[in-house]
Structures are given as C-alpha cells and as structure tokens.
ChimeraX commands (.cxc) that place a marker at each C-alpha (Angstrom):
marker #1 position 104.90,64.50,86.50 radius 0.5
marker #1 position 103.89,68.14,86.32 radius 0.5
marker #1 position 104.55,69.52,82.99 radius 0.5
marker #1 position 103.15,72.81,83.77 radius 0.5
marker #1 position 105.90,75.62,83.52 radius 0.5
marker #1 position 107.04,77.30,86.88 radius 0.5
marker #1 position 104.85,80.60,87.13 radius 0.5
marker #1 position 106.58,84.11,87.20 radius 0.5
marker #1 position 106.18,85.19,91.33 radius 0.5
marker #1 position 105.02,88.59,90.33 radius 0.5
marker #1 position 102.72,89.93,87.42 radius 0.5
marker #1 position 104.95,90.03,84.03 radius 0.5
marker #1 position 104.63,93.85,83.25 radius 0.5
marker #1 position 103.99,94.80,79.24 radius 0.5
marker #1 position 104.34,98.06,77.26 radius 0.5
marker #1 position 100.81,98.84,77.67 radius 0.5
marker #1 position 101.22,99.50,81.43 radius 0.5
marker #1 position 104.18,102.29,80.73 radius 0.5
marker #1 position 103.77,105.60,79.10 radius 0.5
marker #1 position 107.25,107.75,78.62 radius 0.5
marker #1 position 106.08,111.49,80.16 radius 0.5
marker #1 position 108.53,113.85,79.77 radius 0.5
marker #1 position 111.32,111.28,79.69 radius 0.5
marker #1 position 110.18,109.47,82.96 radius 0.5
marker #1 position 108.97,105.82,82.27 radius 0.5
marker #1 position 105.47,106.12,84.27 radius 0.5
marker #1 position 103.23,102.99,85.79 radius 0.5
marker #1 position 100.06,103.43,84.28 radius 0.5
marker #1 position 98.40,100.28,86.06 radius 0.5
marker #1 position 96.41,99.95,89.03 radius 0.5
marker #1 position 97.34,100.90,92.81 radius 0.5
marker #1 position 97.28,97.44,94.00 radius 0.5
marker #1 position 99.90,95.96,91.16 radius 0.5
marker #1 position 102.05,99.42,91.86 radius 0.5
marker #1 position 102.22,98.71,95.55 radius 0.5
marker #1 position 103.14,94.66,94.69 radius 0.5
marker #1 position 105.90,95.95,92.11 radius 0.5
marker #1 position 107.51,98.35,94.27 radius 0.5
marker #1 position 107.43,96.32,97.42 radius 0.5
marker #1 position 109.95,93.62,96.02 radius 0.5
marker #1 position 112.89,96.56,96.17 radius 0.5
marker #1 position 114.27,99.45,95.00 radius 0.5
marker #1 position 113.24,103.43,94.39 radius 0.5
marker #1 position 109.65,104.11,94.08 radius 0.5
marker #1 position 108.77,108.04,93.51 radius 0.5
marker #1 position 105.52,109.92,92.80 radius 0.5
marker #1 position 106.20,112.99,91.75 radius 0.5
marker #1 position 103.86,116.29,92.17 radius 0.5
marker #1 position 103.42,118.61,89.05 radius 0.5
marker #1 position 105.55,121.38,90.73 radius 0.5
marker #1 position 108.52,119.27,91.09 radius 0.5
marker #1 position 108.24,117.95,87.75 radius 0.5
marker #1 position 109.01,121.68,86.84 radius 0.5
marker #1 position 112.47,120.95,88.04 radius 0.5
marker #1 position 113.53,118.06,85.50 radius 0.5
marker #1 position 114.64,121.83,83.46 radius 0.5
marker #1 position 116.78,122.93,86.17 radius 0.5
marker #1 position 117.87,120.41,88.57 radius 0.5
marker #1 position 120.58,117.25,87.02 radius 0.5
marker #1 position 120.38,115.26,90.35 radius 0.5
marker #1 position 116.38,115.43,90.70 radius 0.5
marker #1 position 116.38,114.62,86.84 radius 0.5
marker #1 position 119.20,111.91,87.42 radius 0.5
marker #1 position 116.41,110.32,90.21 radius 0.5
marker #1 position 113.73,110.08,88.52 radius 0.5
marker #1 position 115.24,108.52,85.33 radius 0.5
marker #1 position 116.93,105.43,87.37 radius 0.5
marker #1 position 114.04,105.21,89.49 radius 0.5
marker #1 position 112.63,101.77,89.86 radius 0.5
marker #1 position 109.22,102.47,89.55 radius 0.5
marker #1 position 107.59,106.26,89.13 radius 0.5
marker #1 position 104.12,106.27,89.69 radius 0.5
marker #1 position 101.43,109.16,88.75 radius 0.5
marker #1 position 100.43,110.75,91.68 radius 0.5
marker #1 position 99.91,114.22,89.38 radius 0.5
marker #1 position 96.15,114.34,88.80 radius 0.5
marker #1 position 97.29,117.44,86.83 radius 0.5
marker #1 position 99.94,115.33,84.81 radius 0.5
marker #1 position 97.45,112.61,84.05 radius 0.5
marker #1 position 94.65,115.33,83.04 radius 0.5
marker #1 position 97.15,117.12,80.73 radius 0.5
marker #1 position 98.30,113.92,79.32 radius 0.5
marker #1 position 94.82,111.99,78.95 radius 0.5
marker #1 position 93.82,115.39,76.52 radius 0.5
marker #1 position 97.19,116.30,74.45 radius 0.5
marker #1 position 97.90,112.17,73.56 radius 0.5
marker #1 position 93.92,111.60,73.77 radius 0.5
marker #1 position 95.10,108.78,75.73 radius 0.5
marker #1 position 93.68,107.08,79.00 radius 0.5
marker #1 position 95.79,106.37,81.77 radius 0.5
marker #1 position 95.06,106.27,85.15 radius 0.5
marker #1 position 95.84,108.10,88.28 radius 0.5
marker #1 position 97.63,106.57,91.54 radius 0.5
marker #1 position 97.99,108.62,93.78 radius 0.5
marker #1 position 100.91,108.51,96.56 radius 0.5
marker #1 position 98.14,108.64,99.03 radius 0.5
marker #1 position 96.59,105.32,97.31 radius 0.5
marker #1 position 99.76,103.46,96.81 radius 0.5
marker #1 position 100.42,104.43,100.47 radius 0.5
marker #1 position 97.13,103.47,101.92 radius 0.5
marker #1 position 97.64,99.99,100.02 radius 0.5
marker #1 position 101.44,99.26,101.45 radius 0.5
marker #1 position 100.62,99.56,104.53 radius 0.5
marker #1 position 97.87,96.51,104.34 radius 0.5
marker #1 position 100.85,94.29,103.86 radius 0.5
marker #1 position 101.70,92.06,106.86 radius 0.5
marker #1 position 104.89,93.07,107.20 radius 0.5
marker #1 position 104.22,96.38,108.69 radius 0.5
marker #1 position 103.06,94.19,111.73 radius 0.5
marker #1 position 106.23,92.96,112.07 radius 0.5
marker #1 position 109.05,94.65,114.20 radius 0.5
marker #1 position 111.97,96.29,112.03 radius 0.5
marker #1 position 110.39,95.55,108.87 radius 0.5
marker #1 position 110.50,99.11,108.27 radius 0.5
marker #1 position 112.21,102.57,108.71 radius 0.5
marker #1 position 110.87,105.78,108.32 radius 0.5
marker #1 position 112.65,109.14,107.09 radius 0.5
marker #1 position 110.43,112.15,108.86 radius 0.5
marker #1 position 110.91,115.99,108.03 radius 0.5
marker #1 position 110.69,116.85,111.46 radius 0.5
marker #1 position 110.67,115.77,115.04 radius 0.5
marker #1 position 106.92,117.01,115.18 radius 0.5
marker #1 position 106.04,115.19,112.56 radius 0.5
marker #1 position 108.00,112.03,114.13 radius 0.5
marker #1 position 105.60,111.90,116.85 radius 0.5
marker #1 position 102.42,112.30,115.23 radius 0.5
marker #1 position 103.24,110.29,112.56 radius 0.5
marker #1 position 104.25,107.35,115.06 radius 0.5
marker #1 position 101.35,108.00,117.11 radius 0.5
marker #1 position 99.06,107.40,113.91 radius 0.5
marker #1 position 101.22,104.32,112.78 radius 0.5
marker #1 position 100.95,102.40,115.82 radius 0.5
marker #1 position 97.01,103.33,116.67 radius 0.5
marker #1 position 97.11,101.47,113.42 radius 0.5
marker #1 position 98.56,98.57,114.92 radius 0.5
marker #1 position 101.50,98.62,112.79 radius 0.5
marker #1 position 104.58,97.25,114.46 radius 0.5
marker #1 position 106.50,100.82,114.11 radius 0.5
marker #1 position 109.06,101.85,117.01 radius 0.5
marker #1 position 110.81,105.34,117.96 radius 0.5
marker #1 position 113.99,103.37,117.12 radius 0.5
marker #1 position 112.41,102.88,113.51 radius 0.5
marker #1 position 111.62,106.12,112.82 radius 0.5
marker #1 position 114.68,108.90,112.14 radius 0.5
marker #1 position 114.43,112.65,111.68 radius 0.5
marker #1 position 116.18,113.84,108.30 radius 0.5
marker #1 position 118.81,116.91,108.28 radius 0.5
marker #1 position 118.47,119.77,106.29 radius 0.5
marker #1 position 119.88,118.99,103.04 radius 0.5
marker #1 position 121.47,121.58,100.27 radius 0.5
marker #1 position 120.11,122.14,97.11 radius 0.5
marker #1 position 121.88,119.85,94.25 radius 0.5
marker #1 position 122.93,116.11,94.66 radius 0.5
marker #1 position 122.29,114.53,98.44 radius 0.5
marker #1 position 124.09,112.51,100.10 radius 0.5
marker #1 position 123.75,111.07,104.11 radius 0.5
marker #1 position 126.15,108.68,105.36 radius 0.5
marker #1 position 124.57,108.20,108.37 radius 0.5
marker #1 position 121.11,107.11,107.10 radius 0.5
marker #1 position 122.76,104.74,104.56 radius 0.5
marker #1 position 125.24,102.95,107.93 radius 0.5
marker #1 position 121.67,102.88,110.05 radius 0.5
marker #1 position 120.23,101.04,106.89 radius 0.5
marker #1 position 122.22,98.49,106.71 radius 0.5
marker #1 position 122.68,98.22,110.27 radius 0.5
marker #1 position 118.80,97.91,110.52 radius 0.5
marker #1 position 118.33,95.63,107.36 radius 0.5
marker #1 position 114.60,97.09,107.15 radius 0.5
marker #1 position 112.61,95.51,104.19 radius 0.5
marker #1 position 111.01,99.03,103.16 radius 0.5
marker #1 position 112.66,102.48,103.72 radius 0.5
marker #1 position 109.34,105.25,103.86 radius 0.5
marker #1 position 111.05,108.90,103.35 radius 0.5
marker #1 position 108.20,111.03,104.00 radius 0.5
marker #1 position 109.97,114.40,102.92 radius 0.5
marker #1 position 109.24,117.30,100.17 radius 0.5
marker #1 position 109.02,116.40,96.38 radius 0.5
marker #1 position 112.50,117.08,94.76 radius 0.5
marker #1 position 114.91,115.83,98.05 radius 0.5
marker #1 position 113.17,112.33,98.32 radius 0.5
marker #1 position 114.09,111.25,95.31 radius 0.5
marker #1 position 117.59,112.37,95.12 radius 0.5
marker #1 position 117.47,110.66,98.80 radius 0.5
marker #1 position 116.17,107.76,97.47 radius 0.5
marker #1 position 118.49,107.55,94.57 radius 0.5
marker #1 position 121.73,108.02,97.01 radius 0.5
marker #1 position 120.31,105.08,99.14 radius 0.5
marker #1 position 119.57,102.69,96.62 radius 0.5
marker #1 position 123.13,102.98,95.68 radius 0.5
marker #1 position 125.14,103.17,99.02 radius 0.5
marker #1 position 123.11,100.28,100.73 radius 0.5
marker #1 position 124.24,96.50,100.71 radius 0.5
marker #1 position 121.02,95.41,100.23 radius 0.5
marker #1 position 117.95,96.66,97.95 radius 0.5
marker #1 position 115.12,97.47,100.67 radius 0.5
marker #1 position 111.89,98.99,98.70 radius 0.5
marker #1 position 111.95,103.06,98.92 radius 0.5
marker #1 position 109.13,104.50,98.71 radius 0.5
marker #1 position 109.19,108.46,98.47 radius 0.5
marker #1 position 105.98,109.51,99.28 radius 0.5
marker #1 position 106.01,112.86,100.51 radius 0.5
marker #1 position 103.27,114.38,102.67 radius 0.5
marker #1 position 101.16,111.04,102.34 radius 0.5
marker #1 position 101.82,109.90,105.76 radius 0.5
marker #1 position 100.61,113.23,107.04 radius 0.5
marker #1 position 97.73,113.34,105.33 radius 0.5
marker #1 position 96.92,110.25,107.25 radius 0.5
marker #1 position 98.05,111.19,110.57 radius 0.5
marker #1 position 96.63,114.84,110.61 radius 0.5
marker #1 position 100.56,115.95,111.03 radius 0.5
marker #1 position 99.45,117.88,107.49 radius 0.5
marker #1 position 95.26,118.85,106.48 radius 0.5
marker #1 position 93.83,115.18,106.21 radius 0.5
marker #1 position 92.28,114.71,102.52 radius 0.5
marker #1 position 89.77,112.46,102.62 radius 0.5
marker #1 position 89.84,109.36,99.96 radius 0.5
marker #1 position 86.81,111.10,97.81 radius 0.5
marker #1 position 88.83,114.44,97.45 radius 0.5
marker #1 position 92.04,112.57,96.69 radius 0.5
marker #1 position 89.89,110.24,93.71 radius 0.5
marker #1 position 88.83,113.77,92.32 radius 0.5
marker #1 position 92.00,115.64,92.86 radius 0.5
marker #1 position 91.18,117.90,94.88 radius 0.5
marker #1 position 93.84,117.38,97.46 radius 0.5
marker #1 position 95.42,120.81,96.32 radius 0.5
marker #1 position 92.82,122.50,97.21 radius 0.5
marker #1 position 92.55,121.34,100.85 radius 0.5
marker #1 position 95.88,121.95,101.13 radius 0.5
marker #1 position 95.84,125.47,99.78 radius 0.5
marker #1 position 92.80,126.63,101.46 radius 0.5
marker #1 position 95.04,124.75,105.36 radius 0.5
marker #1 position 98.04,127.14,104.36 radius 0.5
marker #1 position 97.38,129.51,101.52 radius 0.5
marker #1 position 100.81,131.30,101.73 radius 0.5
marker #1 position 102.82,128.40,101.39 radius 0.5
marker #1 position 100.68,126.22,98.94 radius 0.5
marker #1 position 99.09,128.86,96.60 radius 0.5
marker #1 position 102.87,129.62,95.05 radius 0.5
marker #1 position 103.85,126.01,94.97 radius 0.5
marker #1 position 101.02,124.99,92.82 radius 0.5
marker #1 position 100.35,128.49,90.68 radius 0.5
marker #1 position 103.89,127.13,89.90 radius 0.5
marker #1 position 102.56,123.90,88.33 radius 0.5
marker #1 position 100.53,126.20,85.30 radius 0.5
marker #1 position 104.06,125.99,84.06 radius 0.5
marker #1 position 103.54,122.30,83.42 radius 0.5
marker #1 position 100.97,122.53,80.39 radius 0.5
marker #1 position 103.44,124.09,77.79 radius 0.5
marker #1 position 105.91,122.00,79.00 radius 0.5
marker #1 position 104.39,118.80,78.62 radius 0.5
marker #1 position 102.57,120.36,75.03 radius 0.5
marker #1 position 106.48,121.18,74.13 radius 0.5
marker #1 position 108.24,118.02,75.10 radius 0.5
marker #1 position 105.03,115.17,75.82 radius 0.5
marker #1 position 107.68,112.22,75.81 radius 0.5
marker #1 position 110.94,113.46,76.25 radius 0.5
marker #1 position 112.89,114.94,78.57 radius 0.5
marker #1 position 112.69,118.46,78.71 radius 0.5
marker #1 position 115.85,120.54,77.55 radius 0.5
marker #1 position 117.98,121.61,80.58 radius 0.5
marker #1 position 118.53,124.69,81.84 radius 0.5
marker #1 position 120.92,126.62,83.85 radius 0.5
marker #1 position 119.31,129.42,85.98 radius 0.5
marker #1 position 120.60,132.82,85.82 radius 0.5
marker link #1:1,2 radius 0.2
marker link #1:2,3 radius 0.2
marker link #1:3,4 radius 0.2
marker link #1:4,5 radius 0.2
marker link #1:5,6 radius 0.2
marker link #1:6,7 radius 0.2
marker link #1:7,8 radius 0.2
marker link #1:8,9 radius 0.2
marker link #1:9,10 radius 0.2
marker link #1:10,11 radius 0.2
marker link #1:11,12 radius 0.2
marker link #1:12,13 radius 0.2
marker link #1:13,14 radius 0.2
marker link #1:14,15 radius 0.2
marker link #1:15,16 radius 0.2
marker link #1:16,17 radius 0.2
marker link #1:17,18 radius 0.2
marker link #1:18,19 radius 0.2
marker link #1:19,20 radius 0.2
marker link #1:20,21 radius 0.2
marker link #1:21,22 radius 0.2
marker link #1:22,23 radius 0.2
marker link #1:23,24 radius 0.2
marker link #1:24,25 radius 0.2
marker link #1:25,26 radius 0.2
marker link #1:26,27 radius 0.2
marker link #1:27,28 radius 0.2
marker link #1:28,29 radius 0.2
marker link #1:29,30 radius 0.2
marker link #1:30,31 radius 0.2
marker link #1:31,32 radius 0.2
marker link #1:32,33 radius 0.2
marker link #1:33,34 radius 0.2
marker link #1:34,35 radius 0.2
marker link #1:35,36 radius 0.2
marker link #1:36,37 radius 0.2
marker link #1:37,38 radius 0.2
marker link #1:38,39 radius 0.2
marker link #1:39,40 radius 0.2
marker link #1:40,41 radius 0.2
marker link #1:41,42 radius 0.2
marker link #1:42,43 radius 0.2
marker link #1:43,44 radius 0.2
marker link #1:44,45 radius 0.2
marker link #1:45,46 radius 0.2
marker link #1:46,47 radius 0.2
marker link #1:47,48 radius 0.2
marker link #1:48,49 radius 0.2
marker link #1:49,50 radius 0.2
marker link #1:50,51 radius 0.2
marker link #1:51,52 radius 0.2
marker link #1:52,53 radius 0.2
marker link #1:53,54 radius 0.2
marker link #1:54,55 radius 0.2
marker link #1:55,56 radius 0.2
marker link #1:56,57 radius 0.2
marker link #1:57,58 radius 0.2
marker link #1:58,59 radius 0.2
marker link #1:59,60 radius 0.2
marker link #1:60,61 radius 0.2
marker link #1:61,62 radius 0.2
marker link #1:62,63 radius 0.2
marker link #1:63,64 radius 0.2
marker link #1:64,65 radius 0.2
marker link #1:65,66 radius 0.2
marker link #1:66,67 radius 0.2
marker link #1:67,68 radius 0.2
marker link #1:68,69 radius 0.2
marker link #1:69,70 radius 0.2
marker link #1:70,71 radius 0.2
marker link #1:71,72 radius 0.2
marker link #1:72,73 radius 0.2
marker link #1:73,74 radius 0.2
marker link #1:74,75 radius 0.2
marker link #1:75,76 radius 0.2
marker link #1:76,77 radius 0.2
marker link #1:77,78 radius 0.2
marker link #1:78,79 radius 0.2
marker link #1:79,80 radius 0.2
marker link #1:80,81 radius 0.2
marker link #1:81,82 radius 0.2
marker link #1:82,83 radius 0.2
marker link #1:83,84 radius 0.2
marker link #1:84,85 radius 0.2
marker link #1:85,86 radius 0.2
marker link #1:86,87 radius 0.2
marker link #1:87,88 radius 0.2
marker link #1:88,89 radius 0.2
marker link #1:89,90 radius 0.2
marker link #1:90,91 radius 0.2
marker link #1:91,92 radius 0.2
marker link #1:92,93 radius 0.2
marker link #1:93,94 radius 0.2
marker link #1:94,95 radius 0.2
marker link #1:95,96 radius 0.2
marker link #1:96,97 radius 0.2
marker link #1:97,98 radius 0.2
marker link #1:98,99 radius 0.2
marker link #1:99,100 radius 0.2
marker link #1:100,101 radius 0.2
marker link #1:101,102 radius 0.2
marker link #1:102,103 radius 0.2
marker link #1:103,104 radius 0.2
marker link #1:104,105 radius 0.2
marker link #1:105,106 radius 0.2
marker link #1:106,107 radius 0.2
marker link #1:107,108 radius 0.2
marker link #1:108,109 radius 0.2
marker link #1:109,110 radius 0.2
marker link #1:110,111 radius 0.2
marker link #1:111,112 radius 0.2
marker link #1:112,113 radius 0.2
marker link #1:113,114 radius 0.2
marker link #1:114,115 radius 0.2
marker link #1:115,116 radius 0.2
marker link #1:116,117 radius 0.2
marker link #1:117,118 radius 0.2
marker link #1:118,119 radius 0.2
marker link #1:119,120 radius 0.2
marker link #1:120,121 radius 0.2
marker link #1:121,122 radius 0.2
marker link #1:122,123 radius 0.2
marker link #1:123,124 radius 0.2
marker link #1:124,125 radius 0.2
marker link #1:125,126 radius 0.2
marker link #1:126,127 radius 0.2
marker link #1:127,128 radius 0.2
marker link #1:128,129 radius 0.2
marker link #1:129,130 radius 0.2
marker link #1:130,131 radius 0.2
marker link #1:131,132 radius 0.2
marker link #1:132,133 radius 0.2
marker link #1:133,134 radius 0.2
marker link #1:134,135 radius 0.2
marker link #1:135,136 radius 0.2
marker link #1:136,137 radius 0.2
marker link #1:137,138 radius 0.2
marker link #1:138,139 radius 0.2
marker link #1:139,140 radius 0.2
marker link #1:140,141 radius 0.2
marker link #1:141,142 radius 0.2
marker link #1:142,143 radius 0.2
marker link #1:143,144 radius 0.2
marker link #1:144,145 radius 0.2
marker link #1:145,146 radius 0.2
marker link #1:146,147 radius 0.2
marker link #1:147,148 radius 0.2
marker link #1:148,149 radius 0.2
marker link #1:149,150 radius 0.2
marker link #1:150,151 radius 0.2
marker link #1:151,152 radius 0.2
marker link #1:152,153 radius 0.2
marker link #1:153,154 radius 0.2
marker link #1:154,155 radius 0.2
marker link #1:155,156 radius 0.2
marker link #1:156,157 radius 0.2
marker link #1:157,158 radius 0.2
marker link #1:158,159 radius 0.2
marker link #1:159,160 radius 0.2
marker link #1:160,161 radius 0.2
marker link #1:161,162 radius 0.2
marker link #1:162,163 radius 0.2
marker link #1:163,164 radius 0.2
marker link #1:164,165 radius 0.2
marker link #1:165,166 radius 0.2
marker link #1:166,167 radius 0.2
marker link #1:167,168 radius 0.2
marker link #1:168,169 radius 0.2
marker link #1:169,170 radius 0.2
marker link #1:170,171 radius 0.2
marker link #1:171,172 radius 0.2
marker link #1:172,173 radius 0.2
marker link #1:173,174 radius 0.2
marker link #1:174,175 radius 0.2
marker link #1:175,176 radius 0.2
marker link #1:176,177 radius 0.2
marker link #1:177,178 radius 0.2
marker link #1:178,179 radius 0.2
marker link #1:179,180 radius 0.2
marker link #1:180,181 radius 0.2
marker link #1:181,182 radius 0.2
marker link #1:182,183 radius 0.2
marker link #1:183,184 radius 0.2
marker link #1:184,185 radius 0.2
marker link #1:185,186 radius 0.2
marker link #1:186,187 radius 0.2
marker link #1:187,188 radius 0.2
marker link #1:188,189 radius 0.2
marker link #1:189,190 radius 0.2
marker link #1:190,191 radius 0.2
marker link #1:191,192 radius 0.2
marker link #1:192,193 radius 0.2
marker link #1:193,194 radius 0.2
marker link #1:194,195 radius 0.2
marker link #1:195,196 radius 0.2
marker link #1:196,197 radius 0.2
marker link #1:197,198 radius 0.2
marker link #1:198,199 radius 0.2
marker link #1:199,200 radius 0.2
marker link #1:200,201 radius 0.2
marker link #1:201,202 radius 0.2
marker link #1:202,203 radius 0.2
marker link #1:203,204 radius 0.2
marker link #1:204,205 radius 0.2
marker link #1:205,206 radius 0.2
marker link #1:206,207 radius 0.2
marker link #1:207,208 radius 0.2
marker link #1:208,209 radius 0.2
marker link #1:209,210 radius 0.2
marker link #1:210,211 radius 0.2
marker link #1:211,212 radius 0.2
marker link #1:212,213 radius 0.2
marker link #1:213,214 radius 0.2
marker link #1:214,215 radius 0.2
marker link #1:215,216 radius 0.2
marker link #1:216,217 radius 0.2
marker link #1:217,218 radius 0.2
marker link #1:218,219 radius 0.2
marker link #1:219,220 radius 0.2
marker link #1:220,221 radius 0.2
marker link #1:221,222 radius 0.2
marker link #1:222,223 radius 0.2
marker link #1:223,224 radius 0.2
marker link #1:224,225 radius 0.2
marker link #1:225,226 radius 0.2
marker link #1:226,227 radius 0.2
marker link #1:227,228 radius 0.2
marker link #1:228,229 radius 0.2
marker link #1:229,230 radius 0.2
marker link #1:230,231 radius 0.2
marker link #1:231,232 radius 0.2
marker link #1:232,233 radius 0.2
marker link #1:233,234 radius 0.2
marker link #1:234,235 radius 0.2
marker link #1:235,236 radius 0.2
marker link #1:236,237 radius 0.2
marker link #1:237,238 radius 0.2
marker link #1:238,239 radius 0.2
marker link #1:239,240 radius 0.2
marker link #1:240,241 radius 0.2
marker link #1:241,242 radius 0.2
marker link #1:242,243 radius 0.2
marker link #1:243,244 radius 0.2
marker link #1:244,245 radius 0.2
marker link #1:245,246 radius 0.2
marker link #1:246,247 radius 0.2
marker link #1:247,248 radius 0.2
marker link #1:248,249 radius 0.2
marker link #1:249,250 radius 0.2
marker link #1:250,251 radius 0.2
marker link #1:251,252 radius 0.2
marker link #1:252,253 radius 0.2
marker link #1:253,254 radius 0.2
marker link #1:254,255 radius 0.2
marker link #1:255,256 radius 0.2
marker link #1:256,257 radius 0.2
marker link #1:257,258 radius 0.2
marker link #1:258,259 radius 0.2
marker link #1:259,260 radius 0.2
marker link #1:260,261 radius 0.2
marker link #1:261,262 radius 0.2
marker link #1:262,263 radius 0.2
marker link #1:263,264 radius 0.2
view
C-alpha cells in the first residue's frame, strides 16, 4: 500500500518568495518557477518603472496590478532601488526572461494553444514571421491586432467572444505597459475559462527585431533601456527620465501603495 501522501502538482510557494513593493505582491523567485506559476492560468504582468509611476494617478492600472495573479519584476530599476533602501536581495526577472522561458513549453508547438494580442498590423507580421521560424505552431488566425484603447478602465468585447470561441491555453498581449494590464484584468474576468495572460509588452519584439533586439547579456545587466533609448531617443529618453520619479516614491511609500492622486 503506498502510504506516501499525494504530492502538490506545482511548487508550494512561501512568504520568502513575495516581497509587497509599493502595494503590489511581487515574485521574487526564479524565471523558470515564474513561467511554471503563471502558465497554470490567470493575469501575469511585469511592470516597467515608468508605469509604476501611474499606481498615483491611474485607479484601473492600480486596480490591475493589485488582482493580478502573478506580478513579476521585470524593473531592474525597481529591484536596484529596493535591494539598497530594504538592504534586501531579491532578484530580477525580466519579461524578456520569463518570455524566452514560456515559449520552451510544448504547447506552443501545438495549434491554437495560443493567441496573441499585437499593437499593430506591422508588428503582426514580423512577430509571426519570428514565431513560426521558431517552429512554434502560431497561425495568422491566432494572432489579432488590438484597437486603440482610451485612457481609464478597458474594456473589448470582441477579444473576450474570440477567446472563448478559441479556448487558447495562454493569451500573449504584447502591448504598452499601463493598457496590458487593465487588458488583462478585463479578460480574466469576462472569459469562461481562465487561460494564462501574460502581459509582456515589447518582449516579443525584442525577439523578433519588430523593436531594437537586446541581447540576453544587456538584458542580465539592465541595460535594455539604453538600447532602446539610443534605437529611438525621442520617444524613449522621456519615458524613462520619467522613471527618476520612482526613487522618492518607493523611499516614501517602500510597501504600500502609494497615495492617489487626481491630476489637475
């Protein structure tokens, strides 16, 4: 008789791997256990230091974040700041890592295991084109081009019908930090089912040369700013001289949410 009790399928997750950053409950462990936690379902996001700016001004991107299913700590910047004001230790993972590692699963060989939400029809193509040189089982049909959606909550009907018309196991929305999530949020909610959402922003591109590619060395030392910066100074300069915002915050609030704030 076998007396040995049944063992958990996935790695039971303790305190330790946790840390509460300005009110978000982060994943502090490794890429590989990330990528196995968020695969079995629900909202994964990675937030980038200039978005993180918005959890003062924006309820629905604050709203996301907090209910997210997993957030993992793609901010070298957060994780730097953190490490020095807490003298604590936690590790990066990138969204470029955790991508990198979910797409080693077999599933992405298989047809309709997946759907992807693209910024644009450029990006579509490239980003296809990349996918399936990969050999991953990725079809036109799989692959959708998102609307432009208004600032505050956001909501799409049509993406949540094709959803659960598709029954995809993983839903990839590869769109700017601070729509994703609020994306991701709406679907988790509207859907019939609980496919794994992964928001991970410009990863894809980085990978498919639809944005500068970053190499994995200059993503381990953070350092994919600066490719990105140096690609397209006039859009990325402002978006991350933004982010020398985030040191006071984080000195000012370290585990809480940060106070909201109406703009004028």
């Amino acid at each position: 008789m076998n007396i040995n009790p049944p063992q958990p399928k996935h790695p039971v997750r303790v305190a330790r791997d946790y840390r509460r950053i300005l009110g978000v409950q982060f994943f502090v462990g490794g890429g590989r256990e990330a990528v196995e936690i968020g695969a079995t379902g629900g909202l994964v996001v990675a937030p980038a230091a200039p978005a993180l700016l918005e959890l003062r001004h924006d309820q629905a991107y604050r709203q996301a974040l907090l209910e997210a299913d997993l957030a993992i700590t793609d901010s070298g910047f957060l994780v730097l700041l953190w490490n020095i004001i807490m003298r604590d230790q936690i590790q990066r993972v990138s969204g470029l890592e955790y991508l990198r590692l979910l797409l080693t699963r077999p599933e992405f060989r298989e047809k309709g295991s997946a759907l992807l939400v693209m910024p644009s029809p450029v990006s579509l193509e490239r980003n296809l084109r990349w996918l399936n040189a990969q050999g991953h089982a990725i079809r036109r049909e799989d692959c959708c081009v998102a609307p432009k959606y208004g600032s505050g909550a956001v909501a799409d009907d049509a993406l949540v019908k094709l959803i659960n018309e598709r029954q995809p196991r993983h839903v990839i929305i590869a769109l700017g930090g601070g729509v994703q999530e609020k994306l991701g949020l709406y679907l988790r909610t509207h859907c019939m089912f609980r496919p794994a959402i992964h928001c991970i922003g410009a990863a894809l591109g980085f990978l498919s040369g639809d944005q500068v590619r970053i190499p994995d060395w200059a993503d381990q030392w953070i350092l994919g700013w600066l490719f990105r910066c140096t690609t397209n100074p006039g859009r990325f300069v402002p978006r991350y001289a933004k982010a020398l915002q985030l040191p006071k915050m984080l000195w000012q609030y370290r585990g809480r949410m940060p106070d909201f704030r109406v703009e004028s």
